[in-house]
BAFI-3210 file (N, C-alpha, C; in Angstrom, 3 decimals, decimal comma, padded with zeros to 6 digits):
// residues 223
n [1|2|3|4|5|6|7|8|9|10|11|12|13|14|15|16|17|18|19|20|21|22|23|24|25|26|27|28|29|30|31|32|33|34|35|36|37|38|39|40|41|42|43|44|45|46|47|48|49|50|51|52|53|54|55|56|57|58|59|60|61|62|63|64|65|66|67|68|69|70|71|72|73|74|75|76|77|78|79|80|81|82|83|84|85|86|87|88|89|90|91|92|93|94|95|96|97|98|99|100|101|102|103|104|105|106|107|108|109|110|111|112|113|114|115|116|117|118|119|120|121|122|123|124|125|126|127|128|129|130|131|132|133|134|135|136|137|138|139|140|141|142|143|144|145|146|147|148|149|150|151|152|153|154|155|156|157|158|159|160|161|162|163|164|165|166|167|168|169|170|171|172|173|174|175|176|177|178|179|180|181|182|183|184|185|186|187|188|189|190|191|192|193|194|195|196|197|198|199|200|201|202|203|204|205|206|207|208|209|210|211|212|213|214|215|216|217|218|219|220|221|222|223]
n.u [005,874|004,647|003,176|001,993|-000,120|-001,154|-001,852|-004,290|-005,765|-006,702|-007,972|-009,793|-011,777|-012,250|-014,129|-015,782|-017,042|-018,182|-020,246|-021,228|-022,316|-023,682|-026,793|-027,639|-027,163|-029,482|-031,514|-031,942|-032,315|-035,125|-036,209|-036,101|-035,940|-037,503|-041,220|-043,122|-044,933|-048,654|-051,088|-053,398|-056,752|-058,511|-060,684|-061,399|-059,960|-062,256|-063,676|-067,022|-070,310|-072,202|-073,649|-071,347|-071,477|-069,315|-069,175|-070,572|-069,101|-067,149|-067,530|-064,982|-064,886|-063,385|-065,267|-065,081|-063,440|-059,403|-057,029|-054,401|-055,796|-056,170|-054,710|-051,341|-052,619|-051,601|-051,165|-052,483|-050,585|-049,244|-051,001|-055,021|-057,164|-060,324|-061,822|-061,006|-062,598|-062,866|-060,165|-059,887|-062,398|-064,628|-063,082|-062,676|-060,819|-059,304|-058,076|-054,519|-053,192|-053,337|-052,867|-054,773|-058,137|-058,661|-060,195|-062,103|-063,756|-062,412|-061,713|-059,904|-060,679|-060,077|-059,033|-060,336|-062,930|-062,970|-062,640|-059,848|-057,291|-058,234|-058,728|-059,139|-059,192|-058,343|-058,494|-057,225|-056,910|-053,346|-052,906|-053,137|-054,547|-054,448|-055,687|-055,701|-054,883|-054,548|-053,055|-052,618|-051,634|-050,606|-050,048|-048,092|-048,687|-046,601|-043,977|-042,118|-039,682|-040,982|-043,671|-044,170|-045,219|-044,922|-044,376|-045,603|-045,415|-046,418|-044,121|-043,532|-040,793|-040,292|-040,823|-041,033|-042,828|-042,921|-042,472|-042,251|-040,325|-041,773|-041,609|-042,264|-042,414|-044,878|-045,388|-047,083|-046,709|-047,161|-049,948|-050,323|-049,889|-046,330|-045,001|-042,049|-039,750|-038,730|-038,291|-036,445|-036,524|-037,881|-041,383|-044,274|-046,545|-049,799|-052,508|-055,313|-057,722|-059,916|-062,816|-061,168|-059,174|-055,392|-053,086|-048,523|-046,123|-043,050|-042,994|-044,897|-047,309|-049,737|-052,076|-055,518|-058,509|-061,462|-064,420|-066,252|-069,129|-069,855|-068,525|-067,115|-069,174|-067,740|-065,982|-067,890|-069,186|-066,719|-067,944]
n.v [-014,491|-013,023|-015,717|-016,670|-015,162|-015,462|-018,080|-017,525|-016,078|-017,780|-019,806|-018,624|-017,914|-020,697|-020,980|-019,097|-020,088|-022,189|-021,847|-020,430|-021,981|-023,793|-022,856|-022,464|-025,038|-026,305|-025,311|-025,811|-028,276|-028,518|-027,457|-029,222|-031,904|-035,594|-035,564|-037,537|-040,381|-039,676|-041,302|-040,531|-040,818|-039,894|-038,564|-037,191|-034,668|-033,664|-032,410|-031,290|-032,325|-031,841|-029,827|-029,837|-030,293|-028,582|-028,192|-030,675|-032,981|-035,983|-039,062|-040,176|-043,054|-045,457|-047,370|-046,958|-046,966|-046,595|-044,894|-045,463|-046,760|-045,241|-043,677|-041,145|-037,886|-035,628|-032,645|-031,724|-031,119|-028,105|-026,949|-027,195|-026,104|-026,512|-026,560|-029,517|-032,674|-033,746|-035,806|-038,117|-038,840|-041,001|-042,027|-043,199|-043,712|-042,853|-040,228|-039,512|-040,443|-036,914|-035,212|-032,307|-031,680|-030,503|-030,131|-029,309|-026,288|-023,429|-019,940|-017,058|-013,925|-010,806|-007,902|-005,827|-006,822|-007,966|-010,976|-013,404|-015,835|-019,311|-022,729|-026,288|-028,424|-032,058|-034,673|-037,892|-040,979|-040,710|-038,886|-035,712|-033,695|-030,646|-028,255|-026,161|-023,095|-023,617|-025,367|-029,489|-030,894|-033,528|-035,426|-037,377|-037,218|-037,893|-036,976|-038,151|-038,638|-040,625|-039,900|-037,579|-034,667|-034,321|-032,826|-030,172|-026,804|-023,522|-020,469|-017,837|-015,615|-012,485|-012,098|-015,231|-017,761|-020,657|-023,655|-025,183|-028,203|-029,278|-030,154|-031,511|-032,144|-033,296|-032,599|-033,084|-031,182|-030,518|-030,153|-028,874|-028,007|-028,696|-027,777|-028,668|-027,746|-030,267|-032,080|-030,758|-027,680|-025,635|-024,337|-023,891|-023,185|-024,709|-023,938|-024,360|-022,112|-021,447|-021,534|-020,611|-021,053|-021,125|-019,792|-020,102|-018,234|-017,404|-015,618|-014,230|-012,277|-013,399|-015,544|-015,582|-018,189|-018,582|-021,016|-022,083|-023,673|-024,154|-024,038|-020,780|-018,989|-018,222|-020,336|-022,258|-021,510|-022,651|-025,412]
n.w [-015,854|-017,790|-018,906|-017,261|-017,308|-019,802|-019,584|-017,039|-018,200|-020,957|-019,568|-018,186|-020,061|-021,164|-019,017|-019,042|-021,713|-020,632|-019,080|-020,663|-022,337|-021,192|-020,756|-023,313|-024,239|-022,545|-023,233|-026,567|-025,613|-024,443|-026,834|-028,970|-027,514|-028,355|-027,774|-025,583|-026,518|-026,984|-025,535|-024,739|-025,421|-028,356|-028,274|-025,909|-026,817|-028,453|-026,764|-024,586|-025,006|-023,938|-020,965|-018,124|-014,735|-012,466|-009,579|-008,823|-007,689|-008,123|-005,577|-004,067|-003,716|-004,021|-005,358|-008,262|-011,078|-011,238|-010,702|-012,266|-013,746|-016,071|-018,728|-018,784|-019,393|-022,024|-024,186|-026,432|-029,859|-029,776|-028,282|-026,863|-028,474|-027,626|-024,835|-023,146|-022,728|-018,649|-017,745|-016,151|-015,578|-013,948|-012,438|-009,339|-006,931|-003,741|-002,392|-001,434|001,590|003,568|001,368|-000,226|-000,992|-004,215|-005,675|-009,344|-011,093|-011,684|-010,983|-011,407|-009,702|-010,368|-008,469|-009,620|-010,376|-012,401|-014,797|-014,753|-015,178|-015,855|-014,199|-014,654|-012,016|-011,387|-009,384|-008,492|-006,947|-006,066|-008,620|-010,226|-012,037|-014,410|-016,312|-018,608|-020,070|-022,654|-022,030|-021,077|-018,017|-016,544|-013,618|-011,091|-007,500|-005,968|-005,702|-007,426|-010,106|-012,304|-011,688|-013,507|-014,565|-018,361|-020,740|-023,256|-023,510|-025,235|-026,150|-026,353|-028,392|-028,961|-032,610|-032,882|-032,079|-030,222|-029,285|-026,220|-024,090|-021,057|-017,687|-014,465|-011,038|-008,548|-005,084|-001,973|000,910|003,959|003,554|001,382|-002,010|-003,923|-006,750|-008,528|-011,147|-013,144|-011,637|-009,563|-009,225|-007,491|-008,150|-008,718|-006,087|-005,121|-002,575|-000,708|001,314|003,255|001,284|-001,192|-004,063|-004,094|-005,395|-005,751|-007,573|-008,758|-010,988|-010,698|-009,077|-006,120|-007,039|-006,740|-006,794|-007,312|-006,997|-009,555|-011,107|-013,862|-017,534|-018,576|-021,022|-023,430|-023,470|-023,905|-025,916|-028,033|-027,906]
ca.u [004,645|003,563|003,251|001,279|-001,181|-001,698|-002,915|-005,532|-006,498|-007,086|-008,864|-010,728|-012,131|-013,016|-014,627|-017,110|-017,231|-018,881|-021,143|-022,309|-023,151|-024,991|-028,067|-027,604|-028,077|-030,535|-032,510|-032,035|-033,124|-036,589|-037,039|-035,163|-036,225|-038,891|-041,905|-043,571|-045,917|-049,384|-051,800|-054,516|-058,153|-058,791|-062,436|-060,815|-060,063|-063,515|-064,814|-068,248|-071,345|-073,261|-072,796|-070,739|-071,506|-067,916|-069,588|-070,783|-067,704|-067,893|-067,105|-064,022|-064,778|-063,330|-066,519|-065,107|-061,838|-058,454|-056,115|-053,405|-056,425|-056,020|-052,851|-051,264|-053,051|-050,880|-051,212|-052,378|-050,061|-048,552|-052,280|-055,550|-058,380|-061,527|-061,871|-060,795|-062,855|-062,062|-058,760|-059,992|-063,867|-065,252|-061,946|-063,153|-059,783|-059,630|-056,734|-053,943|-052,680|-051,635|-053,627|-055,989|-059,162|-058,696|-060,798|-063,048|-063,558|-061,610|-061,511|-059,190|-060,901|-059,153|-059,397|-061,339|-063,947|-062,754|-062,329|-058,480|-057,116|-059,370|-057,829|-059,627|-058,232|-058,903|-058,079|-057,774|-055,465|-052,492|-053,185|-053,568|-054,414|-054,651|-056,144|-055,531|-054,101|-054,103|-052,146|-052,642|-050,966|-051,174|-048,791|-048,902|-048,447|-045,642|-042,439|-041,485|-039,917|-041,414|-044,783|-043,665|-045,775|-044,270|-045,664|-045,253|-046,000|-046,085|-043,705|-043,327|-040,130|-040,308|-041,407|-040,831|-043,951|-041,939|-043,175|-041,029|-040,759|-041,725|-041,707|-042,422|-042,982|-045,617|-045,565|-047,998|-046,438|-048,410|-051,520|-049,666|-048,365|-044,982|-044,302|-040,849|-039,565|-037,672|-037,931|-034,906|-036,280|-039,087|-041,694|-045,574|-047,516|-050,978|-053,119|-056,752|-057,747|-060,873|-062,982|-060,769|-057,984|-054,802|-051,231|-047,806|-045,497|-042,137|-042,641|-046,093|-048,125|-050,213|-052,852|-057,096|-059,457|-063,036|-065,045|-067,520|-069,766|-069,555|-067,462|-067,836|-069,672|-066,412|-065,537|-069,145|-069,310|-066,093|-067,923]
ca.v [-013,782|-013,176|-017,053|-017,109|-014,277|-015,904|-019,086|-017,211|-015,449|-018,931|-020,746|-017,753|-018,003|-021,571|-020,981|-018,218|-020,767|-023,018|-021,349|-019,574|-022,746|-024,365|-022,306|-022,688|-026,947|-026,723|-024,569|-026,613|-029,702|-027,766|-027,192|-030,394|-033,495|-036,123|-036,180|-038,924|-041,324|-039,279|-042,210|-040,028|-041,132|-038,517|-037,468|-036,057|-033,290|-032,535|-031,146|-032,164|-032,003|-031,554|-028,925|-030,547|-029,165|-028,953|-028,542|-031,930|-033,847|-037,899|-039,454|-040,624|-044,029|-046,837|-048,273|-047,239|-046,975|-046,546|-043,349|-046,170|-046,955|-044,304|-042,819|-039,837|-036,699|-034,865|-031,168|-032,277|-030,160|-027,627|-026,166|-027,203|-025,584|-026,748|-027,309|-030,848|-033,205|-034,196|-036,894|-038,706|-038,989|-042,223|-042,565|-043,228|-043,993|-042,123|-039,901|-040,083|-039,716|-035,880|-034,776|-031,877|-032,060|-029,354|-030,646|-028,366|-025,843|-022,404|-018,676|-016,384|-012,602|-009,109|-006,467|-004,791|-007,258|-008,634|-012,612|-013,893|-017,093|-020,256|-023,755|-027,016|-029,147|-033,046|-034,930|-038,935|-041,210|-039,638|-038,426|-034,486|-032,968|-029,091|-028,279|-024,673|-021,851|-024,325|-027,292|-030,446|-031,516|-034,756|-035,989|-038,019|-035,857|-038,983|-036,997|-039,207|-038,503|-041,340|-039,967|-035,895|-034,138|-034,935|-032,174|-028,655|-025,366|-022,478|-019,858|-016,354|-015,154|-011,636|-012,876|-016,823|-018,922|-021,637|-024,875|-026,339|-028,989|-029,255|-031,432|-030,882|-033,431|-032,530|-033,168|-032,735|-030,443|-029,982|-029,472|-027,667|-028,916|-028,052|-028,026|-028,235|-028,118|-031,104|-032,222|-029,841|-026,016|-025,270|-022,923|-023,384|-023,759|-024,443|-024,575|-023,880|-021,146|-021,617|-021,705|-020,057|-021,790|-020,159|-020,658|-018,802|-018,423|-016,724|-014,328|-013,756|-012,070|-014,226|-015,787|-016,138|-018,095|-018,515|-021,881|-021,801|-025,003|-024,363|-023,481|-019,825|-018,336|-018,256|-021,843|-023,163|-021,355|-022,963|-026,215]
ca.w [-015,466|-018,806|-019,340|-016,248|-017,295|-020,385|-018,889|-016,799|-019,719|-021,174|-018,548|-017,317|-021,267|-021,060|-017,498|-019,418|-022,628|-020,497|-018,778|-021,435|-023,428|-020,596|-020,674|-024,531|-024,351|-021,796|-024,236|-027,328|-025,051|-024,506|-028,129|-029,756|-026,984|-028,548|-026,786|-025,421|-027,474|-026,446|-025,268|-024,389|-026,242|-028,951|-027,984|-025,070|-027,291|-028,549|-025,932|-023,874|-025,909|-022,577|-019,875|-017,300|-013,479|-012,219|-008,536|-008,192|-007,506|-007,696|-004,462|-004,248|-002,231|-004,523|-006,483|-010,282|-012,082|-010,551|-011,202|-012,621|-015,322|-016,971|-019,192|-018,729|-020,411|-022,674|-024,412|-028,097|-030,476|-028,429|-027,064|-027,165|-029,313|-027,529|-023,837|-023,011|-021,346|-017,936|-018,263|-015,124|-015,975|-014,094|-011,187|-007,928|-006,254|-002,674|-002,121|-000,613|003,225|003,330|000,104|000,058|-002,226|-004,426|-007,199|-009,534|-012,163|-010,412|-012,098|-011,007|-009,605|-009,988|-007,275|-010,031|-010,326|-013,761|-014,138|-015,371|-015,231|-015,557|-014,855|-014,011|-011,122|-011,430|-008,422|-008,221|-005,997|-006,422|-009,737|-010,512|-013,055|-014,345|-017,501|-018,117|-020,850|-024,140|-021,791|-019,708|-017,425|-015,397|-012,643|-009,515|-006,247|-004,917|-005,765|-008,574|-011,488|-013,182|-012,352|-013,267|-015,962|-019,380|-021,922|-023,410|-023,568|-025,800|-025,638|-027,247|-028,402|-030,153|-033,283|-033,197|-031,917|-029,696|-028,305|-025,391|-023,123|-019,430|-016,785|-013,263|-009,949|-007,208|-003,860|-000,573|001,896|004,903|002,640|000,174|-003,744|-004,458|-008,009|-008,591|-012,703|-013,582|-009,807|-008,553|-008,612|-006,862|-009,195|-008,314|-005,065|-005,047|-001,543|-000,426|002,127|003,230|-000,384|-002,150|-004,450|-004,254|-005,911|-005,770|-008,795|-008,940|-011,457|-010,342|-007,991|-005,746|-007,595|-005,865|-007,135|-007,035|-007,794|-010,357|-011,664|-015,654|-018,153|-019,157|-022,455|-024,287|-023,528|-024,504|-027,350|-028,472|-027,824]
c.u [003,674|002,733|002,115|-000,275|-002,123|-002,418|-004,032|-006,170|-007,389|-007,963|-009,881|-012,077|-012,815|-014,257|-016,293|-017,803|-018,738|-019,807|-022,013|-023,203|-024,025|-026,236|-028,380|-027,949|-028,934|-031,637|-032,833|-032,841|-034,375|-037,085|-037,217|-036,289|-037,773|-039,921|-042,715|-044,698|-047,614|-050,615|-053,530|-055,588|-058,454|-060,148|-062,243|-060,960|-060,674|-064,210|-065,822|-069,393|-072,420|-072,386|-072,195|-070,815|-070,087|-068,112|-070,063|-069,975|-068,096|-067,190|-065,964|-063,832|-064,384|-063,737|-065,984|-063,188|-061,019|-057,608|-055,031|-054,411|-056,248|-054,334|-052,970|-052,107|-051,270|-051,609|-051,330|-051,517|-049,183|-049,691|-053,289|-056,630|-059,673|-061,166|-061,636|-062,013|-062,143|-061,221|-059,351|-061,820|-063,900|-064,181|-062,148|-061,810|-059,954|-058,337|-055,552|-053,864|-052,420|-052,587|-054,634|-056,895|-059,513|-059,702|-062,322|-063,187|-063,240|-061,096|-060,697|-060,068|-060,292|-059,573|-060,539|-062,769|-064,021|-062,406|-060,520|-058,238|-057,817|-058,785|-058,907|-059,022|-058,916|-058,233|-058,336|-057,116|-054,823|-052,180|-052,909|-053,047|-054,777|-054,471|-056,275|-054,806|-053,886|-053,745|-052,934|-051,688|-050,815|-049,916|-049,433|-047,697|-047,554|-044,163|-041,529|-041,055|-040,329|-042,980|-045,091|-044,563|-044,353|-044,529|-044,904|-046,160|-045,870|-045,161|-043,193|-042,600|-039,537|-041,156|-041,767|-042,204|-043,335|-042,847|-042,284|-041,828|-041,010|-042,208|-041,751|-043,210|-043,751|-045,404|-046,417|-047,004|-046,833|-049,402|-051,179|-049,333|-047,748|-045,109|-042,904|-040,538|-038,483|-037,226|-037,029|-035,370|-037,870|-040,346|-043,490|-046,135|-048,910|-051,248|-054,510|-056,767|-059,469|-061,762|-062,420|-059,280|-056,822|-053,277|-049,980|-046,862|-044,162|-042,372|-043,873|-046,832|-049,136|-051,778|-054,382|-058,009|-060,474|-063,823|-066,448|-068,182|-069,897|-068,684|-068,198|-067,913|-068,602|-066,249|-066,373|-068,995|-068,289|-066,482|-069,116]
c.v [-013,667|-014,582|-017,442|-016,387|-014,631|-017,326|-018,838|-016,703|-016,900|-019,687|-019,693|-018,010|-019,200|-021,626|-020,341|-018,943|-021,237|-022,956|-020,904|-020,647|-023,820|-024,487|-022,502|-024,430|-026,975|-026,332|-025,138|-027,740|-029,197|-027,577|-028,562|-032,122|-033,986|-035,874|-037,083|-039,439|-040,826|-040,574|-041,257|-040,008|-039,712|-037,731|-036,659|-034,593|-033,054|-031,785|-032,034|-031,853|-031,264|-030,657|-029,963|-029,474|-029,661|-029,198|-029,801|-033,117|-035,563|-038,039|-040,846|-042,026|-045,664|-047,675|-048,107|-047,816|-046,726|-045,750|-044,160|-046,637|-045,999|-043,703|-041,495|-039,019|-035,998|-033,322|-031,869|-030,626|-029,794|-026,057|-026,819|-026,036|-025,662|-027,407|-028,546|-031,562|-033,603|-035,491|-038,237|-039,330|-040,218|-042,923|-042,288|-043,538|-043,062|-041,326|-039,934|-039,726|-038,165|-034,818|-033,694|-031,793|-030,680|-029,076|-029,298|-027,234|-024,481|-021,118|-017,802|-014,529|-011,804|-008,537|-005,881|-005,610|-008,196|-010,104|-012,419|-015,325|-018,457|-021,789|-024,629|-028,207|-030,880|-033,927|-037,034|-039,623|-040,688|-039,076|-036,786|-034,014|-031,295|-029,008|-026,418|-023,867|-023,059|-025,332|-028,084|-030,784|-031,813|-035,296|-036,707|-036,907|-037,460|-037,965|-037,609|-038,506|-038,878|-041,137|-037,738|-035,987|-034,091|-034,178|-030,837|-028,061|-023,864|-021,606|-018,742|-015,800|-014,443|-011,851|-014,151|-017,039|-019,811|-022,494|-025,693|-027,103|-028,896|-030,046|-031,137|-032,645|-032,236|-033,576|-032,301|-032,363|-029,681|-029,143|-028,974|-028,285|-028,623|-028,695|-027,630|-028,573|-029,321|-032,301|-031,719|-028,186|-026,089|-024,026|-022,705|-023,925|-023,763|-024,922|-024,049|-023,001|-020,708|-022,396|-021,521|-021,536|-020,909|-020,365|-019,299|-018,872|-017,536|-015,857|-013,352|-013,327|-013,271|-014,357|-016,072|-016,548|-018,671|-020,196|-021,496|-023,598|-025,398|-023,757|-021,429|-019,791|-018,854|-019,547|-022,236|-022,832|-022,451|-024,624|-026,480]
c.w [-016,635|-019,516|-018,556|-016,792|-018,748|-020,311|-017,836|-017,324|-020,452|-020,146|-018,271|-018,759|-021,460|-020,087|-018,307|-020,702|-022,012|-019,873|-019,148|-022,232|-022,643|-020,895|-022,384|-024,882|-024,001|-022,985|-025,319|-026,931|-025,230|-025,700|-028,472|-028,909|-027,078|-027,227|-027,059|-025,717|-026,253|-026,867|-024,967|-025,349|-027,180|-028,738|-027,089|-025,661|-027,860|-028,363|-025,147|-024,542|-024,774|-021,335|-018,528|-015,605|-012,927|-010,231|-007,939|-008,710|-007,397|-006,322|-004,636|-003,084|-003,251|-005,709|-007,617|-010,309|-010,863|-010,998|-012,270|-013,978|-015,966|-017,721|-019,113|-019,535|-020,873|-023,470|-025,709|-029,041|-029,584|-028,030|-027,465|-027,675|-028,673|-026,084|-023,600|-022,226|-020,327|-018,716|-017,307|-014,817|-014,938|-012,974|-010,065|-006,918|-005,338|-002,822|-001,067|000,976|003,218|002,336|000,277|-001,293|-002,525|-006,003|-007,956|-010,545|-011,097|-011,778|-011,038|-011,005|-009,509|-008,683|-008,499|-010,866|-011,666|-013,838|-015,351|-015,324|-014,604|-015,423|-014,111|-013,323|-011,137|-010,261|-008,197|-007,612|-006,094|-007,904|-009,552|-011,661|-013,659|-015,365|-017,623|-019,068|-022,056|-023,072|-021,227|-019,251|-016,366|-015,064|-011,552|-008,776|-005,145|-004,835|-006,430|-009,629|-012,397|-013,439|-012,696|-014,783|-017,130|-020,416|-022,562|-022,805|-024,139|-025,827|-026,961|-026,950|-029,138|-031,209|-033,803|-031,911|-031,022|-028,732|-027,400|-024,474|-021,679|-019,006|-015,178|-012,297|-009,056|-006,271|-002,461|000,310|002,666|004,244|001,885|-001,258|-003,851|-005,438|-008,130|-010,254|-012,523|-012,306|-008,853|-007,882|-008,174|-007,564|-008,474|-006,802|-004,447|-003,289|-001,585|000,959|002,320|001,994|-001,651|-002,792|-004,553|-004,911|-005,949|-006,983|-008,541|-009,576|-011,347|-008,920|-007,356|-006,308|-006,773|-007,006|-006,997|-007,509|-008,333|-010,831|-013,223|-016,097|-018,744|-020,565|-023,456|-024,713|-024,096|-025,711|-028,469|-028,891|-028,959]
res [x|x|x|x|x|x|x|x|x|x|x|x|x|x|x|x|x|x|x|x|x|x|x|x|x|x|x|x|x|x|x|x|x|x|x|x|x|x|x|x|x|x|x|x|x|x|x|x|x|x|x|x|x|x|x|x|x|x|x|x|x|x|x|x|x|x|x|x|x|x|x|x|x|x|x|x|x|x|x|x|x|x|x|x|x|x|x|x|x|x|x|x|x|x|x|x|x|x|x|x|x|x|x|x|x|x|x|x|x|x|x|x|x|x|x|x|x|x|x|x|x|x|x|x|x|x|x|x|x|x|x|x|x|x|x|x|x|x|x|x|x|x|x|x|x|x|x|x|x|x|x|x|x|x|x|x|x|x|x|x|x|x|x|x|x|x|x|x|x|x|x|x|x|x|x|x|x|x|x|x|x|x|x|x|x|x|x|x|x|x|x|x|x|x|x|x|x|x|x|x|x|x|x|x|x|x|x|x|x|x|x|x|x|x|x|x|x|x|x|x|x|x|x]
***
């Protein structure tokens, strides 16, 4: 018996080993794993010298570029400094079957009248992109992992600074994006509702927001 109780003692021990050091690799991976050779044109991250109206959308009927011309956007560093220009500038590709056109510069309103979160939505065949809090990040809306955002994102822990990795696939669900991380868990879902843009988040309340045509004060100034 006692022979016995010491082999569930033992196993029960490995059982919690390995559990515990899961969440411990995964985590390392997020700090630790290269990322990927950033192709994205450096003027990108200067900024726009000229006000850009985010309201007048190109028409997405073909005539220019093709969503596949272009390389991924990436997050220079781990945030940008200076508004990005659009990634997608000059891509006329149509979208897809399924797709809703969510394209546009989009501020987030309080109940108490105050503005919060500002992100800009770029929309080209199955492209999308969302430029937003220091990141980018550009995916196609197939369900691919091969075409899954590839990037960081900041992260504050206590007193350490921390830049990890993330990766996330979208997909069109009856008008909807599912972002899922890594392509397995399910985390953001943007849709439209009438004018409004709207998205849901796990650890967040449900997000509304508003389209606007420029960047605000803040942003320009920066430019």
């Amino acid at each position: 018996m006692d022979a016995m109780n010491i082999g569930l003692k033992r196993f029960l021990l490995v059982v919690v080993g390995m559990v515990g050091i899961v969440p411990l690799l995964f985590a390392l991976v997020l700090l630790l794993y290269p990322r990927p050779q950033n192709l994205t044109p450096a003027h990108i991250y200067l900024g726009s010298e000229e006000i850009i109206n985010y309201c007048e959308l190109p028409v997405l009927d073909g005539s220019g570029l093709l969503a596949n011309d272009f390389p991924q956007g990436h997050t220079p560093n781990c945030g940008y400094e200076v508004f990005p220009k659009p990634i997608l500038a000059g891509c006329t590709e149509p979208l897809p079957e399924g797709a809703t056109d969510m394209r546009g510069l989009w501020i987030e309103t309080r109940s108490d009248g105050s503005f919060g979160h500002m992100e800009r939505i770029e929309q080209c065949g199955n492209r999308y992109v969302v430029t937003a809090a220091g990141v980018i990040h550009d995916m196609t809306t197939d369900g691919l992992l091969a075409g899954a955002s590839d990037d960081v994102r900041p992260l504050s822990v206590g007193p350490l600074n921390l830049c990890i990795r993330t990766s996330a696939t979208t997909e069109w669900i009856d008008g909807r994006l599912q972002f899922e991380a890594l392509g397995l868990v399910p985390v953001v879902t943007r849709y439209m509702e009438g004018e409004k843009l709207k998205w849901e988040y796990p650890s967040r309340d449900l997000t509304t927001m508003n389209r606007i045509c420029e960047l605000p004060m803040a942003q320009k100034m920066q430019q």
